[in-house]
matplotlib code that plots the C-alpha trace (Angstrom):
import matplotlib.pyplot as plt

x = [3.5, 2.3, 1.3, -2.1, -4.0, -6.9, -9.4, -8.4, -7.3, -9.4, -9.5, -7.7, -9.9, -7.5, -4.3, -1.7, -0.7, -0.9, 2.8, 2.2, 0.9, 3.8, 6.5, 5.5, 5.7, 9.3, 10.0, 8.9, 10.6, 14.0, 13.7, 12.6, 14.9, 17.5, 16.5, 16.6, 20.1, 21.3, 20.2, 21.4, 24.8, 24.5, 23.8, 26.8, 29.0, 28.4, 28.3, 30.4, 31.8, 29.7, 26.5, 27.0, 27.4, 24.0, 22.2, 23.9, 22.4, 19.0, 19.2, 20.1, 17.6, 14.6, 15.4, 15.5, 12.5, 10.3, 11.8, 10.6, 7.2, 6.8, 7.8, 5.6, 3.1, 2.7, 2.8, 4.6, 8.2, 8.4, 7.5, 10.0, 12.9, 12.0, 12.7, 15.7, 17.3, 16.4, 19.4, 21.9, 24.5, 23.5, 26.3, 25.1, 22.1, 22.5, 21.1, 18.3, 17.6, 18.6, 16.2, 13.1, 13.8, 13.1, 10.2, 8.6, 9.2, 7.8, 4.6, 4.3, 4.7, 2.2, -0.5, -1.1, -4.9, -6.2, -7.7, -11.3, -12.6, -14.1, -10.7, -9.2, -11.5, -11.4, -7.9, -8.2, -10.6, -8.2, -4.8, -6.8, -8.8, -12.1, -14.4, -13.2, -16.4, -14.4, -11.2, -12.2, -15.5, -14.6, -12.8, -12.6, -13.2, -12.1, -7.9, -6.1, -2.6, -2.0, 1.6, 3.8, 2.5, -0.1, -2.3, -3.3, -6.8, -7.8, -9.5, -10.8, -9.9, -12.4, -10.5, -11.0, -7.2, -7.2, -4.7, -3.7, -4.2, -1.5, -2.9, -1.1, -2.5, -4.0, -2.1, 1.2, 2.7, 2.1, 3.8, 6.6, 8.4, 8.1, 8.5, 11.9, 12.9, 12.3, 14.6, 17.1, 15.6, 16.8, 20.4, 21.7, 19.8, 21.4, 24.7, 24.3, 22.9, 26.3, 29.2, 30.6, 27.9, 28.0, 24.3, 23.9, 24.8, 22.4, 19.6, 20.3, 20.4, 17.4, 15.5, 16.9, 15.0, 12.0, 11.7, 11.9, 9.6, 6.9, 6.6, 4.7, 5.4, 9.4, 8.6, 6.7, 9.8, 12.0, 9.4, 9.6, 13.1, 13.4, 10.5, 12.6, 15.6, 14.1, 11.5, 11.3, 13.5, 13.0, 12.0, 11.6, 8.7, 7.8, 4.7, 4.5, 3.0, 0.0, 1.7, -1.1, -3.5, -0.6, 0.2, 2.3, 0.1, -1.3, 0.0, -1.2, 0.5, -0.6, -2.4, -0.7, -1.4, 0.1, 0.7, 1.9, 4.2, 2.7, 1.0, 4.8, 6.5, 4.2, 5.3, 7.6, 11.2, 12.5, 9.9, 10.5, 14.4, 13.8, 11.7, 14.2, 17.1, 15.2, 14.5, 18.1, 18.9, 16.9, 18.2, 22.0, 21.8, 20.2, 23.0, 26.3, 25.3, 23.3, 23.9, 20.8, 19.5, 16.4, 16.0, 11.9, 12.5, 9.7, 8.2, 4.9, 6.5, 6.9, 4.4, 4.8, 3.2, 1.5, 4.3, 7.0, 8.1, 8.1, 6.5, 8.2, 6.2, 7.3, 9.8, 9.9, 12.4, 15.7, 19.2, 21.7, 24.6, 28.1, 29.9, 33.4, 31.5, 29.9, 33.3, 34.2, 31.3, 32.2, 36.1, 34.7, 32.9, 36.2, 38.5, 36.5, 35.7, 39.8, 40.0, 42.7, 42.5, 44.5, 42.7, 39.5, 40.4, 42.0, 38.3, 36.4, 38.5, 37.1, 33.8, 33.6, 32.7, 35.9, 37.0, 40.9, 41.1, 40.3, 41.5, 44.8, 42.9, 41.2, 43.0, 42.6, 42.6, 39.6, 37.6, 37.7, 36.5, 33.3, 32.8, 32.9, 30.2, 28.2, 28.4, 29.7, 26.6, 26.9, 30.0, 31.9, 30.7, 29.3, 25.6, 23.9, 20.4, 18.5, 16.4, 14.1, 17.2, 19.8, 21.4, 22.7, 24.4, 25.9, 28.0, 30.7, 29.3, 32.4, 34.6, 36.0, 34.3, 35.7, 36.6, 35.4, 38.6, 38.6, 34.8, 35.7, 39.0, 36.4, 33.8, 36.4, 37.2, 33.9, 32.5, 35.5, 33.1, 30.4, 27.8, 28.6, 25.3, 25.8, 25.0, 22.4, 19.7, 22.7, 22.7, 18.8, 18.1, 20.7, 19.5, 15.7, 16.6, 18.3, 15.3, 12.8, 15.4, 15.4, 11.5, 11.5, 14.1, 15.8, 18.7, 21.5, 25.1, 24.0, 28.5, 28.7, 25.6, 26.3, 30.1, 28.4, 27.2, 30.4, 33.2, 31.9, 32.0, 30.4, 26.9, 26.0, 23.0, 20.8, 18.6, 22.3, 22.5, 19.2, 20.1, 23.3, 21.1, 18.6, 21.7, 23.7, 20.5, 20.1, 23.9, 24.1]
y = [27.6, 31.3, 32.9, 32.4, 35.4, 36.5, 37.3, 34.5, 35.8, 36.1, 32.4, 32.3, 31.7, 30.6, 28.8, 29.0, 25.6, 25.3, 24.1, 26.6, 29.9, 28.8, 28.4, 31.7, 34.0, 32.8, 32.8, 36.6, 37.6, 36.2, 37.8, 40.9, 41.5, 40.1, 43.1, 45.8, 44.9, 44.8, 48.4, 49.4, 47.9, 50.0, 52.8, 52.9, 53.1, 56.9, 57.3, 58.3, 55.4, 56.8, 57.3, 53.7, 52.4, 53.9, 53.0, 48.9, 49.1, 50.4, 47.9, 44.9, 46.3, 45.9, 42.4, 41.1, 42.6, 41.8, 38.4, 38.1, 39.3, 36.9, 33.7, 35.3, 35.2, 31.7, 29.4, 26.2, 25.3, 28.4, 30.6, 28.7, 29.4, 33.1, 32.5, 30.9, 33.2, 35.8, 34.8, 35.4, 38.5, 40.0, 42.4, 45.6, 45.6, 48.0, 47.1, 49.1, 47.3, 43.9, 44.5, 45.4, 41.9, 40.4, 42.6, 42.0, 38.0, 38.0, 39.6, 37.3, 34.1, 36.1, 37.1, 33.9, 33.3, 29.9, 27.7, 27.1, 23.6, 21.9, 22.0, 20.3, 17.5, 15.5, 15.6, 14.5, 11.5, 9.7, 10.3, 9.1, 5.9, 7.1, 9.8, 12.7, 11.2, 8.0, 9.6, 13.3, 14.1, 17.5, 19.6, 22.9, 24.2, 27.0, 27.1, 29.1, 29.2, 29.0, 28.9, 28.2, 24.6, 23.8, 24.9, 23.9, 23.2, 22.0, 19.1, 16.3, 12.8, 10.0, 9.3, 12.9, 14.1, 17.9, 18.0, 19.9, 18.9, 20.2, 19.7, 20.1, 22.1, 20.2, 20.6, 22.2, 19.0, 18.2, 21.8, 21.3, 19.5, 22.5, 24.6, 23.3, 23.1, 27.5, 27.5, 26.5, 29.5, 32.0, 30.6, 33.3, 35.9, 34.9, 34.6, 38.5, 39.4, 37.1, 36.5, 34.4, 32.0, 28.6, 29.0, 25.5, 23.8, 26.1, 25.4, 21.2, 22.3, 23.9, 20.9, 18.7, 20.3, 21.4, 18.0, 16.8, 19.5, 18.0, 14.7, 15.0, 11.3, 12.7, 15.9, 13.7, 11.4, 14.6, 16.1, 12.3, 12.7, 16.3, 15.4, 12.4, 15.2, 17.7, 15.2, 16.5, 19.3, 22.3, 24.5, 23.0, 21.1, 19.9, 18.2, 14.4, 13.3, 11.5, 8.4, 6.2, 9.3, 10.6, 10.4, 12.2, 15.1, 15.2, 15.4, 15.0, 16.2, 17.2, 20.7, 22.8, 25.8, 28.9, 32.7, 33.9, 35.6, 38.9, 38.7, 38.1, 41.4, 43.4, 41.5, 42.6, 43.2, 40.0, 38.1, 39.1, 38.4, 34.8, 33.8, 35.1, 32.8, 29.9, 30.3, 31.6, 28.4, 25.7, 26.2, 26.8, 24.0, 21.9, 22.9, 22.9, 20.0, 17.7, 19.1, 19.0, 22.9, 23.7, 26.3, 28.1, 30.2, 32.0, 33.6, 31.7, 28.5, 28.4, 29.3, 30.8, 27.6, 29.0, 26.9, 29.2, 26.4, 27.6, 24.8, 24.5, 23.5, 22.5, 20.1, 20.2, 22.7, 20.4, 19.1, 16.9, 18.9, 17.3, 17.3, 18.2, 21.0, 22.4, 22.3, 25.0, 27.2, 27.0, 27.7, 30.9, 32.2, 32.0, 33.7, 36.4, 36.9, 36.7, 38.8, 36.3, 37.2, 34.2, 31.7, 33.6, 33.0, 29.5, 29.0, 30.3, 27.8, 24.7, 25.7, 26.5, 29.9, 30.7, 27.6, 27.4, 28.1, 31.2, 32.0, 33.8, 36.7, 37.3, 39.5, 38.4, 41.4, 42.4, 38.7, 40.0, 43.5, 42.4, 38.8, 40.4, 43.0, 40.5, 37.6, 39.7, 39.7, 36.1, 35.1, 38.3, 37.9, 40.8, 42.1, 43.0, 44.3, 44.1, 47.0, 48.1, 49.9, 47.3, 45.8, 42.2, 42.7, 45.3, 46.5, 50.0, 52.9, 55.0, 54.0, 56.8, 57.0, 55.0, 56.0, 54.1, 52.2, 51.1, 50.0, 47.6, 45.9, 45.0, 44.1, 41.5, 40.3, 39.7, 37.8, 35.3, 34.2, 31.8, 29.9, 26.0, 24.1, 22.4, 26.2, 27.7, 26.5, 27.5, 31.1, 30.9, 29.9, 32.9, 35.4, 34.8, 34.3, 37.6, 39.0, 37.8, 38.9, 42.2, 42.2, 41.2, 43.7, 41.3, 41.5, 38.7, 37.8, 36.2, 35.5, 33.8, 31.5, 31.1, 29.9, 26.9, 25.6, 26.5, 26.2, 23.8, 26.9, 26.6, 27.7, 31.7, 32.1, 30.0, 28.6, 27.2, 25.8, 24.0, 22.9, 21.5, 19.7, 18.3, 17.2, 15.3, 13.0, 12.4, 11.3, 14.0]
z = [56.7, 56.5, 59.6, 60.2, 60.2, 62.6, 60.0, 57.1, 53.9, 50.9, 48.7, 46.2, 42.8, 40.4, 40.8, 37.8, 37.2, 33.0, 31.9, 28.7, 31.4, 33.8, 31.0, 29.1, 32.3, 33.1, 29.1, 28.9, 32.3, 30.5, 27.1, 28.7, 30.6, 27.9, 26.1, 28.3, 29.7, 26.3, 25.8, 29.2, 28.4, 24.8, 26.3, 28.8, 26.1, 25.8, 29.8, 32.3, 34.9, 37.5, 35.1, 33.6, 37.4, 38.3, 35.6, 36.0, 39.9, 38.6, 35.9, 38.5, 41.2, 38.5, 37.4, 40.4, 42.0, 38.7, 39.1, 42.4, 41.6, 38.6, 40.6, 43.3, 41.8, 40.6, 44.2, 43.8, 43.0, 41.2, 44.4, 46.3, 43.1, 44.5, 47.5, 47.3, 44.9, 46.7, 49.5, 46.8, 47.5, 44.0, 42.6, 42.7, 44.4, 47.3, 50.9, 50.9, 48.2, 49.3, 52.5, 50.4, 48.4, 52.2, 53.0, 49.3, 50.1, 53.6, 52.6, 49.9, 52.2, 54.5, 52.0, 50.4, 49.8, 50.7, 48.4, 48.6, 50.7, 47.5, 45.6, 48.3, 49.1, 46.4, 46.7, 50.4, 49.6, 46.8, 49.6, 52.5, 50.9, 52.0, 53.3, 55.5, 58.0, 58.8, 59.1, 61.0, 63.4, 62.4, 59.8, 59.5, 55.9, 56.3, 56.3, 59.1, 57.0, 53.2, 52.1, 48.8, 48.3, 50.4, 53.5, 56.6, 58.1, 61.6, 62.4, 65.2, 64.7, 65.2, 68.4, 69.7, 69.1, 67.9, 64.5, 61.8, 58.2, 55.9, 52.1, 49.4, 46.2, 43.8, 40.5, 42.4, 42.1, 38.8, 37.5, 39.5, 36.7, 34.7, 37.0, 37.5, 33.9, 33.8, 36.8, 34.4, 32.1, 34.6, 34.9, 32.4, 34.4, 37.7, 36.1, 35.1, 38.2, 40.3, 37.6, 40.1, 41.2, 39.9, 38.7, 37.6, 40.8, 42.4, 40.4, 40.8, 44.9, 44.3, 41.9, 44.4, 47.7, 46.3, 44.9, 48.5, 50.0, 47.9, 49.3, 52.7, 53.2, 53.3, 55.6, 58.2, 58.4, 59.3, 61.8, 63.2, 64.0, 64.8, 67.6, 69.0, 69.1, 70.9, 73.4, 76.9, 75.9, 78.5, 75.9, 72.3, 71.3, 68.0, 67.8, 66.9, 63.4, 62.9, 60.6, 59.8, 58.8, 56.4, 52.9, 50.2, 49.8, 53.5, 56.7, 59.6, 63.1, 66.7, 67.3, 69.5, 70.9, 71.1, 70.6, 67.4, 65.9, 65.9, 69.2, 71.0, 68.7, 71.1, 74.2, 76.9, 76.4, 78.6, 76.9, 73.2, 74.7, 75.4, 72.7, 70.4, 71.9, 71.8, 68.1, 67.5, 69.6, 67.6, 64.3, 65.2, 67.5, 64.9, 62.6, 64.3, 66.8, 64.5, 60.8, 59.7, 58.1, 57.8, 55.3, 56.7, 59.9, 58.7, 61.7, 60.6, 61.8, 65.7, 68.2, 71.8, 74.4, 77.7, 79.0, 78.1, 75.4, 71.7, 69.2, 66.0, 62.7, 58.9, 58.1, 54.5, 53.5, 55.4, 54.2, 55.8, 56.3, 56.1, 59.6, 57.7, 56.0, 59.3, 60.5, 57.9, 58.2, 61.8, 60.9, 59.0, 61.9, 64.5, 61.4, 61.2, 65.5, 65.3, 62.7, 61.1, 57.1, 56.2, 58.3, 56.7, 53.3, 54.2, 55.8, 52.4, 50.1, 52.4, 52.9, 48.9, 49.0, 47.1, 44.3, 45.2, 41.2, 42.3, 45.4, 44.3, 42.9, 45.8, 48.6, 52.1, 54.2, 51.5, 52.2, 55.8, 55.0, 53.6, 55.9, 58.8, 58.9, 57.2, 59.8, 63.0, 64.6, 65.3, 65.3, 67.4, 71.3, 72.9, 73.8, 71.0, 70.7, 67.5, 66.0, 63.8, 61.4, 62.4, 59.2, 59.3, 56.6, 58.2, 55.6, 56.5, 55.6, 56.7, 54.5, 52.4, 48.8, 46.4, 42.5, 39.6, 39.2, 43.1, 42.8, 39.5, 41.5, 44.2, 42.2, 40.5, 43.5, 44.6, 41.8, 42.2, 45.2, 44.5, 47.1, 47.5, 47.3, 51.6, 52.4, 50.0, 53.3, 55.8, 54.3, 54.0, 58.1, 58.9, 57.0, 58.2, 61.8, 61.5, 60.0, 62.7, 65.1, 64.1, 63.9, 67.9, 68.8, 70.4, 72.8, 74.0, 73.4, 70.1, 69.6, 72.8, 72.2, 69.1, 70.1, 72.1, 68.4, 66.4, 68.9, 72.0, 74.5, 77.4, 78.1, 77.7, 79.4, 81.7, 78.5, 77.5, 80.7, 80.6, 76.9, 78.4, 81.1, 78.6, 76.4, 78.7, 80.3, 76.9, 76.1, 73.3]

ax = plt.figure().add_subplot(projection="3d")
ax.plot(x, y, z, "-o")
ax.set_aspect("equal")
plt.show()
């Protein structure tokens, strides 16, 4: 869910959830932007290499932003398209403008106006059986987080437990269908954007999750398992769900306290330090160690616990990750700290990032060129303190320029690369963990822990060594 704010949002008067409104903003995005590509591509007939190169990036940087702000702009499945195609490598969009995507995403996970009480509580009534009296002594009207498909209110059960009540939108479910039919709109646009994506098999990953994400009934059976996972852990906690008061569009799970997001940015160094492994450590453990991915690191989604623990919330965005295909993410990781291009490119061909149809057109010592900026940060050991200008992506910058003939053999080469469906979420979690990261200025040895997930090295740091503790009383 969003981040709650201190002074709520707005509500939110309207939502768009007509299947003619929804359809005919994704209809007009494509023929738009049909059009003025065509006349970009026109005009570069006349234009020099470098000219017709410019004006393709300014071309590729406005489609994807005004697809972003389109899908934005309409919650639901089609919000959470955005998001997800937003963690696409799109050729020709620089990293400026790759990093503004993320910033224009984040604030749009972060602004979202609530919903007011009385369009909810219908809703609540039919999914529960009766009224909110029998079930609640007290509900807060009044929602401290909205995000792409639902919000969040507090409440007391009749028992005297403190919860949270996640709601789902009315309506948001029923658009979803179409929703998912426009992704399939935007397949030629994404195909212009990434020549060598396999656009189709992204868009069934994507109709596949989101699908998932809006059953609540689905996402309280993962938060049930990631809780037994991580119970008594010495700094994890995931709160447990509230089964019999759940249904498919509301769930119900423990209140827990804790600081948020914001509150520990302005913390002290050590502090900001540990909270940052922890999070690092949740996801990569739950990846590597158990293959599950789940694809919302948003900041919005753990909380700092007076007990030094960090509570983790939202369990809908998840995929079981095979173990052979966590093995080659992980086999990517070590090619790249050992700078081994063959093993790299060996490493790509398994994990399906490169179809072996493919794979003699790409160079290796190249593949290593643009992995390992990209993915250094955690898979290279060595102490590494996060900023407010580092770059994840990390791409060189000293490299000598390169002429218009050099920058078209690359960009061949590049769009022979695609993004196997087992790692849309996988590239997701890592590019957001990087991104909250960043916004802690966080410092560790993010290759060494990161080594205990991937390669079974020993622990890094003492929070490895309590991990290692937790893990073998538990047999794991």
């Amino acid at each position: 869910m969003g981040t709650p704010a201190d002074d709520p949002p707005p509500e939110a008067k309207k939502l768009p959830t007509g299947r003619i409104a929804r359809t005919a903003r994704v209809g007009g995005l494509v023929t738009g932007q049909g059009v003025r590509w065509a006349g970009m591509r026109a005009a570069n007939r006349v234009r020099t290499p470098e000219r017709a190169a410019a004006a393709e990036n300014e071309r590729t940087a406005a489609l994807v932003n005004e697809l972003v702000d389109q899908l934005g702009r309409m919650r639901g499945a089609a919000m959470k398209v955005g998001q997800m195609i937003s963690m696409v490598e799109f050729d020709g969009l620089a990293e400026d403008q790759q990093d503004e995507l993320q910033r224009k995403l984040a604030s749009l996970r972060d602004g979202i106006p609530p919903v007011p009480f009385a369009r909810l509580e219908k809703l609540l009534r039919q999914e529960l059986g009766e009224p909110l009296g029998r079930v609640f002594s007290d509900f807060e009207e009044r929602a401290f987080a909205a995000a792409s498909i639902g919000q969040v209110h507090r409440a007391t059960t009749v028992d005297g437990d403190e919860v949270v009540v996640k709601v789902q939108y009315p309506g948001v479910a029923e658009a979803v269908e179409t929703d998912l039919r426009n992704a399939m709109l935007l397949v030629p646009l994404v195909k212009r954007l990434a020549p060598g994506l396999d656009a189709k098999a992204l868009a069934a990953e994507m109709r596949e999750r989101i699908a998932e994400e809006l059953d609540y009934e689905l996402e309280a059976q993962n938060q049930r398992r990631i809780e037994r996972l991580m119970r008594r852990h010495p700094f994890i906690r995931v709160p447990h769900v509230y089964t019999d008061l759940s249904r498919r569009r509301v769930l119900v799970s423990e209140y827990i306290e804790g600081q948020r997001f914001e509150a520990v940015r302005r913390a002290q160094e050590a502090q900001r330090d540990r909270y940052g492994e922890v999070v690092f450590r949740f996801y990569l453990g739950l990846l590597y160690r158990d293959h599950i991915a789940l694809g919302d690191p948003h900041p919005g989604n753990y909380l700092l616990r007076p007990d030094g623990q960090v509570g983790f919330l939202d369990f809908g965005l998840i995929r079981d990750i095979d173990p052979s295909h966590t093995a080659a993410e992980a086999a990517v990781a070590l090619a790249v700290r050992d700078k081994d291009a063959a093993e790299l490119k060996a490493a790509l061909v398994a994990a399906g990032y490169l179809p072996a149809d493919r794979a003699e057109s790409v160079d290796a010592e190249l593949a290593l060129r643009l992995m390992r900026p990209a993915i250094k940060w955690y898979s290279v050991p060595g102490q590494r303190r996060f900023s407010a200008g580092y770059e994840h992506r990390g791409r060189d910058r000293t490299r000598d320029p390169l002429d218009s003939e050099q920058r078209a053999a690359i960009k061949t080469q590049i769009n022979q690369f695609t993004v196997p469906p087992q790692s849309v979420l996988i590239r997701r979690m890592h590019a957001i963990v990087a991104f909250v990261l960043q916004n802690l200025r966080a410092g560790a040895d993010w290759g060494a822990i990161a080594a205990e997930y991937l390669h079974g090295a020993p622990p890094a740091s003492p929070l490895g060594h309590a991990e290692a503790e937790f893990l073998a009383r538990r047999g794991r």
